[in-house]
LOLUM-81124 format. One record per residue (C-alpha): residue in one letter; residue number from 0; z negated, y negated, x negated. Coordinates in Angstrom, 2 decimals. Each point is the difference from the previous one (the first is absolute). Layout:
BEGIN
(A; NUM; (Z; Y; X))
...
//
This chain:
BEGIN
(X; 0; (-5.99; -88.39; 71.50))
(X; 1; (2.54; 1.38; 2.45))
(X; 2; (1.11; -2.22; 2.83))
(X; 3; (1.28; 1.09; 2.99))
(X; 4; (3.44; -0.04; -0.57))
(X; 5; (-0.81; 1.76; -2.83))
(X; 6; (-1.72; 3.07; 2.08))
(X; 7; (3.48; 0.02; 1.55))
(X; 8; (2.08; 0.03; -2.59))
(X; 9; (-1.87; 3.26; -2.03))
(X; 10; (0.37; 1.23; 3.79))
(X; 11; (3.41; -0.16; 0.08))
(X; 12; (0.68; 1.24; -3.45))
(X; 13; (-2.30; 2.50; 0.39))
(X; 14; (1.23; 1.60; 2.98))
(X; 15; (3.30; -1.01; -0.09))
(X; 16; (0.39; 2.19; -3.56))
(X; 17; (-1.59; 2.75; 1.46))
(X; 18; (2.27; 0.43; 2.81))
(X; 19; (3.64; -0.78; -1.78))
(X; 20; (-1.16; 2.77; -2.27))
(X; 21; (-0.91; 2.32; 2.91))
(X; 22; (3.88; -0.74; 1.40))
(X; 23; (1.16; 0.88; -2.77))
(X; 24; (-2.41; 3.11; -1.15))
(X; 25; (-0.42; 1.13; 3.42))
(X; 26; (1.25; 3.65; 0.43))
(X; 27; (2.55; 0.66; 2.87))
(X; 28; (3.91; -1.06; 0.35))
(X; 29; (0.51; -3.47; -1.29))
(X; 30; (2.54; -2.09; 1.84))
(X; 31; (1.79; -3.31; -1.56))
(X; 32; (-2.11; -2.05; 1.86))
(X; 33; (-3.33; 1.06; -1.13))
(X; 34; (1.00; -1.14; -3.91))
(X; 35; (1.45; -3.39; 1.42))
(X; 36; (-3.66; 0.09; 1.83))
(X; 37; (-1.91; 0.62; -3.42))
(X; 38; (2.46; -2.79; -1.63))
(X; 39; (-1.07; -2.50; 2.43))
(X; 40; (-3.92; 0.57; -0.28))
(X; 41; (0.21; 0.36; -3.51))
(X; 42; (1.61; -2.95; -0.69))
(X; 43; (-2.44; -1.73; 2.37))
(X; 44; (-3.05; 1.40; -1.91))
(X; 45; (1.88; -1.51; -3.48))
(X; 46; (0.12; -2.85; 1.25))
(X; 47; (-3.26; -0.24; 1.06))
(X; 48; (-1.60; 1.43; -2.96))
(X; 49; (1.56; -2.92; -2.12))
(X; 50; (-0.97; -2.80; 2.08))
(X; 51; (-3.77; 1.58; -0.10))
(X; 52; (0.74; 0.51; -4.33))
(X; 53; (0.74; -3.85; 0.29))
(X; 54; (-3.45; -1.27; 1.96))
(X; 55; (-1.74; 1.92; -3.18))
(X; 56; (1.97; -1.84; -1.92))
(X; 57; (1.88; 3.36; -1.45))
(X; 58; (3.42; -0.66; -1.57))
(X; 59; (0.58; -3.25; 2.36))
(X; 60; (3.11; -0.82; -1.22))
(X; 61; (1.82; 3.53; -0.13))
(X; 62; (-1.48; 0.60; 3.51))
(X; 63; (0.42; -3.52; 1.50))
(X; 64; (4.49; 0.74; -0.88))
(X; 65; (-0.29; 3.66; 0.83))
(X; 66; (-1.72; -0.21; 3.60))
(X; 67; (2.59; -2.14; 1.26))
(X; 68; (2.61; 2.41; -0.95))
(X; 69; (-1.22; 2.61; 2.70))
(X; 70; (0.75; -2.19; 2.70))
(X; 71; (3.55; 0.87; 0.04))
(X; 72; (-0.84; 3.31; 0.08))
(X; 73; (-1.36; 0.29; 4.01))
(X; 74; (2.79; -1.16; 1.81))
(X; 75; (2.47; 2.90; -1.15))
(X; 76; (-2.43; 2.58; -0.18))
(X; 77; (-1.15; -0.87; 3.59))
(X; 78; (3.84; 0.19; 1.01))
(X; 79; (1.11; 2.85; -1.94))
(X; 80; (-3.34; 2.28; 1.46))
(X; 81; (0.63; -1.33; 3.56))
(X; 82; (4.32; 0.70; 0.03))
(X; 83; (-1.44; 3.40; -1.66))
(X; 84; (-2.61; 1.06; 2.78))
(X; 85; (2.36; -0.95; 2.60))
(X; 86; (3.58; 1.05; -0.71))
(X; 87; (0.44; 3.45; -1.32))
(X; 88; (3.66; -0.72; -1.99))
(X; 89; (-1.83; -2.25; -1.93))
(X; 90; (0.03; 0.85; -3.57))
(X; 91; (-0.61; -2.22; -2.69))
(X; 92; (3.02; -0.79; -1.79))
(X; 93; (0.86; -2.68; -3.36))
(X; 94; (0.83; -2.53; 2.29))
(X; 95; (-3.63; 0.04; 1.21))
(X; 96; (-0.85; -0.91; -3.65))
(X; 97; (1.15; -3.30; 1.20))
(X; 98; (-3.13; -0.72; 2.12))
(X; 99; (-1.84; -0.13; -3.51))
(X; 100; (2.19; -2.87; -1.65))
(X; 101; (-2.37; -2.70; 0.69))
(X; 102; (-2.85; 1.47; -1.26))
(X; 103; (0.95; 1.47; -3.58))
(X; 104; (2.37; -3.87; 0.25))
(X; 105; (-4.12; -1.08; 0.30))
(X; 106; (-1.40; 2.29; -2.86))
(X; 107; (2.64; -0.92; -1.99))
(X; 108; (-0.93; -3.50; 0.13))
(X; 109; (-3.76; 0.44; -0.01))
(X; 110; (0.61; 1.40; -3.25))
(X; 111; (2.00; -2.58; -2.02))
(X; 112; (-1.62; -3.25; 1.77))
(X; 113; (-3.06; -1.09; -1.85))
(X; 114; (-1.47; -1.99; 3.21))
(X; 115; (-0.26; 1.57; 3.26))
(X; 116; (2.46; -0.51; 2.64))
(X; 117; (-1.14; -3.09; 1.98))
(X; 118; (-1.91; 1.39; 2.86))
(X; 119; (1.92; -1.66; 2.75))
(X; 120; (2.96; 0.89; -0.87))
(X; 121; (-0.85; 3.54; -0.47))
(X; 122; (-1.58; 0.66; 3.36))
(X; 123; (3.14; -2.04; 1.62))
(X; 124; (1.99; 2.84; -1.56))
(X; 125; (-2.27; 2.41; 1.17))
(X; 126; (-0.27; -0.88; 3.41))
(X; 127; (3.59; -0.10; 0.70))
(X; 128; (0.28; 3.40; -1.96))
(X; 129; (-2.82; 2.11; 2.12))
(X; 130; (0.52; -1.77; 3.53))
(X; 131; (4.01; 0.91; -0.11))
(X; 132; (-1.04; 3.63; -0.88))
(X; 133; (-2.64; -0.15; 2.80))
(X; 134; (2.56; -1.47; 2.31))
(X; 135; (2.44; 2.65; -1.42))
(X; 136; (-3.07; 3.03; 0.74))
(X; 137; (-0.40; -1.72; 3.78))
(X; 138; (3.76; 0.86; 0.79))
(X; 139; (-0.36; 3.43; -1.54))
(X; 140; (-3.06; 0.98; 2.25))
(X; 141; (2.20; -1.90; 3.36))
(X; 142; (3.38; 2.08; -0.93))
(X; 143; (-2.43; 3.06; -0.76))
(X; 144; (-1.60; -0.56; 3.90))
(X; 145; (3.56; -0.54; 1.37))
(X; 146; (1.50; 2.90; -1.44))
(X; 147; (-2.73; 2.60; 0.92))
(X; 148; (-0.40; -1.24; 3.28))
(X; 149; (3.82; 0.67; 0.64))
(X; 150; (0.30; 3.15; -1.46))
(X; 151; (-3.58; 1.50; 0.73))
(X; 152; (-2.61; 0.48; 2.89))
(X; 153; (-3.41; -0.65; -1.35))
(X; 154; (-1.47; -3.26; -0.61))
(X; 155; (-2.91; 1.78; -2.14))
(X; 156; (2.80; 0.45; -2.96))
(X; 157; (-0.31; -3.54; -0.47))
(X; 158; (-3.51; 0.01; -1.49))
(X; 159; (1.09; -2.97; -2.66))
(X; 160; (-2.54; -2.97; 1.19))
(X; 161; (-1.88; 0.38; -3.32))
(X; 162; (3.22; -1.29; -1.79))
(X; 163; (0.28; -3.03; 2.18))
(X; 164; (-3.86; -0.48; -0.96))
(X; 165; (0.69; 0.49; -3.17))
(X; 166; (3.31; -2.89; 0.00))
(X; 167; (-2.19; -2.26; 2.14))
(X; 168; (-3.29; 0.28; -2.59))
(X; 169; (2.56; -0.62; -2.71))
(X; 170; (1.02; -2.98; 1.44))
(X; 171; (-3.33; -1.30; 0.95))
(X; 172; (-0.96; 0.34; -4.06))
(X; 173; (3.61; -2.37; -0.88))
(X; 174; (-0.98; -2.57; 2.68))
(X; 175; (-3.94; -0.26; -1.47))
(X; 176; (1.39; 0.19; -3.63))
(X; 177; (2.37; -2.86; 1.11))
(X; 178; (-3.05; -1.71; 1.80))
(X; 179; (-1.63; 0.05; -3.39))
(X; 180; (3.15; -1.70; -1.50))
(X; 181; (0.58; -2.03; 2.60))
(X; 182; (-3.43; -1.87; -0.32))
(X; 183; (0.60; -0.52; -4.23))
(X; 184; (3.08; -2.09; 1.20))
(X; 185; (-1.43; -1.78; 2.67))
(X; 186; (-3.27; -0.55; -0.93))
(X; 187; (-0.01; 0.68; -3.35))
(X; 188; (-2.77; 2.22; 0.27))
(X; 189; (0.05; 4.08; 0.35))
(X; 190; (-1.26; 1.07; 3.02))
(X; 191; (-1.72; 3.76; -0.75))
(X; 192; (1.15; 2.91; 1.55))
(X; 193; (0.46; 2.20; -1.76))
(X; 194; (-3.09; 2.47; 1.85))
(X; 195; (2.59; -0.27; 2.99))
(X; 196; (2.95; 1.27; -1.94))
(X; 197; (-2.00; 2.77; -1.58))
(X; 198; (-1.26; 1.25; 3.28))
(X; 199; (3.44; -0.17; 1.21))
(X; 200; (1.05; 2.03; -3.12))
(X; 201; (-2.55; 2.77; 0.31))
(X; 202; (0.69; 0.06; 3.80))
(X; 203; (3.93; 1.08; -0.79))
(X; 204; (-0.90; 2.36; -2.70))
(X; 205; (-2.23; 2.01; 2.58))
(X; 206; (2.55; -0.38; 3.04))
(X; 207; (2.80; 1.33; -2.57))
(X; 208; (-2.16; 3.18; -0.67))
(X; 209; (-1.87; 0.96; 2.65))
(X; 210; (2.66; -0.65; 2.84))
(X; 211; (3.07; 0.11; -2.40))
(X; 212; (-0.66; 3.36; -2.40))
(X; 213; (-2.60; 1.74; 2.30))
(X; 214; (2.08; -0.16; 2.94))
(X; 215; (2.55; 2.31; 1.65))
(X; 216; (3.28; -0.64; -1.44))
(X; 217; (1.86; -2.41; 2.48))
(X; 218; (3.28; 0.74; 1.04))
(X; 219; (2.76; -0.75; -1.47))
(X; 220; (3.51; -1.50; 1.30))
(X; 221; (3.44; 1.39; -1.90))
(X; 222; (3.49; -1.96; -0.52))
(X; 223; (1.59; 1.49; 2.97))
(X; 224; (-2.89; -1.24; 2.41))
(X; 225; (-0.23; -3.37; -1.67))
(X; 226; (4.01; -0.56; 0.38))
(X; 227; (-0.30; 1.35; 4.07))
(X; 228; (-2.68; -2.83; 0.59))
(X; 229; (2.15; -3.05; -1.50))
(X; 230; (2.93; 1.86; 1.13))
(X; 231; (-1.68; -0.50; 4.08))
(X; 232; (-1.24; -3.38; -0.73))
(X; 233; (2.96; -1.66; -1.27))
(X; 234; (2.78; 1.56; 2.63))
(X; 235; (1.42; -1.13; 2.83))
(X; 236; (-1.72; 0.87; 3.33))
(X; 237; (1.36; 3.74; 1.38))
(X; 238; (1.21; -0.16; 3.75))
(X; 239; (-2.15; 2.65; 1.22))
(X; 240; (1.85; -0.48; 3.73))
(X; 241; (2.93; 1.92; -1.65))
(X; 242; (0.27; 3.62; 1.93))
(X; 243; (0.02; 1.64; -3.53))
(X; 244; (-3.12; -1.58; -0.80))
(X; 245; (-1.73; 0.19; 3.62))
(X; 246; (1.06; 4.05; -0.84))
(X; 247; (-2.24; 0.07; -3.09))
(X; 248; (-2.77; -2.28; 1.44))
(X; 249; (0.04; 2.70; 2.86))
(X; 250; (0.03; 2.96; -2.12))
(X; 251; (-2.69; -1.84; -2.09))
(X; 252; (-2.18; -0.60; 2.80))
(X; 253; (0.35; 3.56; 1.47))
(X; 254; (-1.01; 1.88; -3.20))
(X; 255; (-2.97; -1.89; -0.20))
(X; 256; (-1.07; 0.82; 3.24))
(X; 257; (0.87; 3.88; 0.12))
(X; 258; (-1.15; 0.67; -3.80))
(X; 259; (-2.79; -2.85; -0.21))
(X; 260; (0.77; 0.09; -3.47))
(X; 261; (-2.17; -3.51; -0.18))
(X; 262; (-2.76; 1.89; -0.44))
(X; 263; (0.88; 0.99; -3.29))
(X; 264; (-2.13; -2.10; -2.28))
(X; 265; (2.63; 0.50; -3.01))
(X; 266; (3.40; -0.79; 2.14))
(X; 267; (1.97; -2.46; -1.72))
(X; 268; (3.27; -1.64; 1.14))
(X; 269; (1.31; 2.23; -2.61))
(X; 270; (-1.06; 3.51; 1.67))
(X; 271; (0.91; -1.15; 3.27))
(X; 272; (3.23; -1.28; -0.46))
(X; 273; (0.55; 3.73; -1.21))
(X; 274; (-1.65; 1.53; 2.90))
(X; 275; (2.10; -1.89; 2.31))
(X; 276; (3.08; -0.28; -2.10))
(X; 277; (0.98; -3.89; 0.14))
(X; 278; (0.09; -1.64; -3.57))
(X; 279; (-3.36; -1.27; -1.54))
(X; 280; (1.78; -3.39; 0.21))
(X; 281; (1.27; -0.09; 3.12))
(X; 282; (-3.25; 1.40; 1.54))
(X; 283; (-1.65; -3.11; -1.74))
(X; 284; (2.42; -2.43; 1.19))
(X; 285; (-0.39; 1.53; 3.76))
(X; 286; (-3.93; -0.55; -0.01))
(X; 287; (0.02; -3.20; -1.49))
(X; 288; (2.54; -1.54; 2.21))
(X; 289; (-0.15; 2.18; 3.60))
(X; 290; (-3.83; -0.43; -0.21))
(X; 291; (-1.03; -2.89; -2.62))
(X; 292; (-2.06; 2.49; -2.19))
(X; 293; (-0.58; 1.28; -3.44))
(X; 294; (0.01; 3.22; 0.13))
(X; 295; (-4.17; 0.96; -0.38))
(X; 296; (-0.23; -2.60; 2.87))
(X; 297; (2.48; 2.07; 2.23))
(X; 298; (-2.01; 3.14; -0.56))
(X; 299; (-2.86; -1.29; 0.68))
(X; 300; (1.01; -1.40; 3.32))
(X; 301; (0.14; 3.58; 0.91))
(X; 302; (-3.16; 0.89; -1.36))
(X; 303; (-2.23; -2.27; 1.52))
(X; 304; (1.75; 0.25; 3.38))
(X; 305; (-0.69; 4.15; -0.31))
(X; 306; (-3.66; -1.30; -0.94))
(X; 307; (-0.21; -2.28; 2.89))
(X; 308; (1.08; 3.37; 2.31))
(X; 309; (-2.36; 2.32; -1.63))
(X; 310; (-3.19; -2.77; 0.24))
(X; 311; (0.91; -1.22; 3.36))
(X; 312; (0.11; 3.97; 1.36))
(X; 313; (-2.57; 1.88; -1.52))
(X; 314; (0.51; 3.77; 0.63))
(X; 315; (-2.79; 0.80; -2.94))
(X; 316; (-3.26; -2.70; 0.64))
(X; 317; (-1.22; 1.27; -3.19))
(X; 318; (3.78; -1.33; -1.60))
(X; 319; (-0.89; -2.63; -2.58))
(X; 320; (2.18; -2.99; -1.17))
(X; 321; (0.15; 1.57; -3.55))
(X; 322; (1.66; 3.02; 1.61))
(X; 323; (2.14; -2.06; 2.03))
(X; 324; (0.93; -2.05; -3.45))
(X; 325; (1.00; 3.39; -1.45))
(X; 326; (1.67; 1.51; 2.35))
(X; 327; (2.75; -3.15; 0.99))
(X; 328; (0.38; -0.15; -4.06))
(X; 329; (-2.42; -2.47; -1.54))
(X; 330; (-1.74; 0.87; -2.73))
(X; 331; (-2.26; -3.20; -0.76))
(X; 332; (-2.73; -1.50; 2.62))
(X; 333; (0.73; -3.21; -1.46))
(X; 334; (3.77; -0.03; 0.57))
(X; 335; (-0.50; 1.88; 3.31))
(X; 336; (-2.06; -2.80; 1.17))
(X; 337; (1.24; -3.13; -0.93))
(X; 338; (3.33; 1.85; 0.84))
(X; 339; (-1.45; 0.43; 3.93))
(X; 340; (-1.56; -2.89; 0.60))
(X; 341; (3.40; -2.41; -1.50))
(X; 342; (1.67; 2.18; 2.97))
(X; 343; (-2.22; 0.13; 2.64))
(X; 344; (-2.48; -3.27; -0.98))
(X; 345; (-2.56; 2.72; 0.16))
(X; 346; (-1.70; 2.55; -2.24))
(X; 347; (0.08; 3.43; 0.87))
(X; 348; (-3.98; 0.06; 0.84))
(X; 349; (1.01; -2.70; 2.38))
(X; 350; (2.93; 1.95; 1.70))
(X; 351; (-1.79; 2.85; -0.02))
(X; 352; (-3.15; -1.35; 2.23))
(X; 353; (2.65; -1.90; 2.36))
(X; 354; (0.91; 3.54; 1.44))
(X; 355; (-2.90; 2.16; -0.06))
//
C-alpha cells in the first residue's frame, strides 16, 4: 500500500528522470549550464529513489550510507549553474573541483564506516555546507542585478526570479529537515515531514526546468562589466561641479536630446559612451554621481518623461500605450509599468485618462 508520501516520491523520480534525460538528449546547442542543470535533478531523483528503495525495505543499509552522500552534492551544483548562467567568463576550471571535496570526503567515509554517520551531526554539516552556498548564490544574483543595471538599459534582461525561488525552496527543505531533527533532540520524538520536504523537492525540480531550461537564455555579465560596477561602488565621490566635468555632463545631456538615442531598447553605457566619445568609465561615474543613478535608471528617466509628453498630448486618439511603450524604448509591459507608475505614482492607464 502506497502512502502519500509515497505517491510523491515515484512522482518525483518519475518525472524528475524524465526531464534530466531530456536536458541532456534534447537536440539544439547545449550550454554549460544545462549539464550542471541535469546534474542537479539527477542527483535529486538518486536521492530520492534510495530513500523510496529503503521504505520497501530494498538494500537499507547500502542506501541508508549512500543517500546521505548526495547532500553535498546541491550546494555546488546550485553555485556552479547559477555563476555559469550569469557571468559569461565563467568557465569551469580544476580549482572548481574544489567545491566537490566534501562530498567524495563523505563517500569516502560512507564507505569504510560500518555504522552510519550519526544523523545530527551529519545534517549540522550539511546545513552549514548548502546555506553558505545559498548565501554564496544570493550575492551572485545581487552583483549579477548591479552589474547589468549599470552597464545595460532593460530591466527585462534580468528574468532570474526562478533562481531566487529556487535558493529560497532550498532553504525552506534545510529548515523542515532541521525541524525534523530539531524535535528528536528536544523531544525525543521525530516529528514527520517528510511529505513537506518532498513537495518542496518536486517543486524545485519543475521551477529548474520549466523556467530554467525552457526559458530564453538570460543575459549574461562579462569581467570588464563586473570590475566597472565594484570599480563605481568602491571610489571616491567625482566632483561633478568641475568645468571639465559640467563639459561632459553638458555634452551628455545635449546628445540625448538631439539624437534621442534613449529610445534605443539595446543602448548600453557601452555604445553610448562611443557615440558620444567620453570613456565607458567616466560616463558611469558622471551618471552615478551628477544624477544619483545607475545607468538603466537614467535612461529611463528619459523614457517615461517622453511617455508622459506623448500620453499627456495625444496627436493620434487611436495611439495606444503599447505603442507609446515601443516607441520611447521599452520593450516589456511589465517593466514599462511598474517603471511609470515608481515615477509618476501612477500607471500609464491612469495618466492617460487624467488628460483626455
Amino acid at each position: 500500500m502506497y502512502s502519500l508520501t509515497n505517491i510523491v516520491q515515484v512522482i518525483i523520480i518519475f518525472q524528475g528522470s524524465l526531464l534530466a534525460l531530456f536536458i541532456l538528449a534534447y537536440n539544439k546547442p547545449k550550454s554549460r549550464n544545462d549539464f550542471f542543470l541535469a546534474l542537479l535533478i539527477g542527483a535529486l531523483v538518486l536521492q530520492i529513489t534510495g530513500i523510496f528503495l529503503v521504505n520497501r525495505n530494498i538494500q537499507t543499509n547500502f542506501f541508508n550510507k549512500i543517500n546521505s552522500v548526495y547532500l553535498f552534492l546541491y550546494g555546488p551544483l546550485l553555485y556552479l549553474y547559477s555563476k555559469d548562467i550569469t557571468f559569461s567568463d565563467f568557465k569551469f576550471k580544476l580549482k572548481d573541483a574544489v567545491h566537490f571535496l566534501p562530498f567524495i570526503l563523505i563517500l569516502t567515509t560512507s564507505a569504510f564506516l560500518e555504522e552510519r554517520i550519526p544523523q545530527v551531526i551529519l545534517y549540522m554539516a550539511y546545513a552549514m555546507h548548502i546555506l553558505s552556498y545559498i548565501l554564496a548564490c544570493f550575492w551572485q544574483l545581487k552583483m549579477y542585478r548591479k552589474v547589468l543595471m549599470d552597464n545595460y538599459s532593460k530591466l527585462e534582461s534580468l528574468n532570474v526570479k526562478w533562481l531566487k525561488w529556487t535558493l529560497i525552496l532550498f532553504s525552506l527543505i534545510v529548515i523542515v529537515d532541521g525541524i525534523q531533527i530539531g524535535s528528536i533532540l528536544v523531544f525525543q520524538k521525530l516529528l514527520r515531514l517528510e511529505i513537506i520536504v518532498f513537495i518542496l523537492i518536486l517543486a524545485v525540480i519543475n521551477l529548474l526546468y520549466f523556467s530554467g531550461f525552457n526559458q530564453p537564455k538570460v543575459k549574461r555579465f562579462n569581467t570588464e562589466e563586473l570590475e566597472l560596477s565594484i570599480s563605481i561602488k568602491s571610489r571616491k565621490r567625482r566632483n561633478t561641479s568641475l568645468i571639465e566635468n559640467k563639459t561632459l555632463i553638458n555634452r551628455l545631456e545635449k546628445y540625448l536630446a538631439e539624437t534621442e538615442s534613449y529610445k534605443n531598447p539595446n543602448i548600453t553605457i557601452g555604445s553610448l559612451s562611443e557615440e558620444i566619445d567620453i570613456p565607458k568609465r567616466t560616463l558611469s561615474e558622471l551618471i552615478n554621481d551628477h544624477y544619483d543613478k545607475n545607468f538603466v535608471d537614467f535612461i529611463n528617466t528619459y523614457r517615461i518623461k517622453e511617455a508622459k509628453v506623448m500620453l499627456m498630448n495625444m496627436v493620434d486618439p487611436n495611439l495606444t500605450i503599447l505603442e507609446v511603450m515601443y516607441e520611447v524604448g521599452f520593450n516589456s509591459k511589465s517593466s514599462f509599468n511598474s517603471t511609470f507608475k515608481k515615477k509618476t505614482n501612477l500607471t500609464p492607464s491612469e495618466f492617460k485618462s487624467k488628460y483626455k
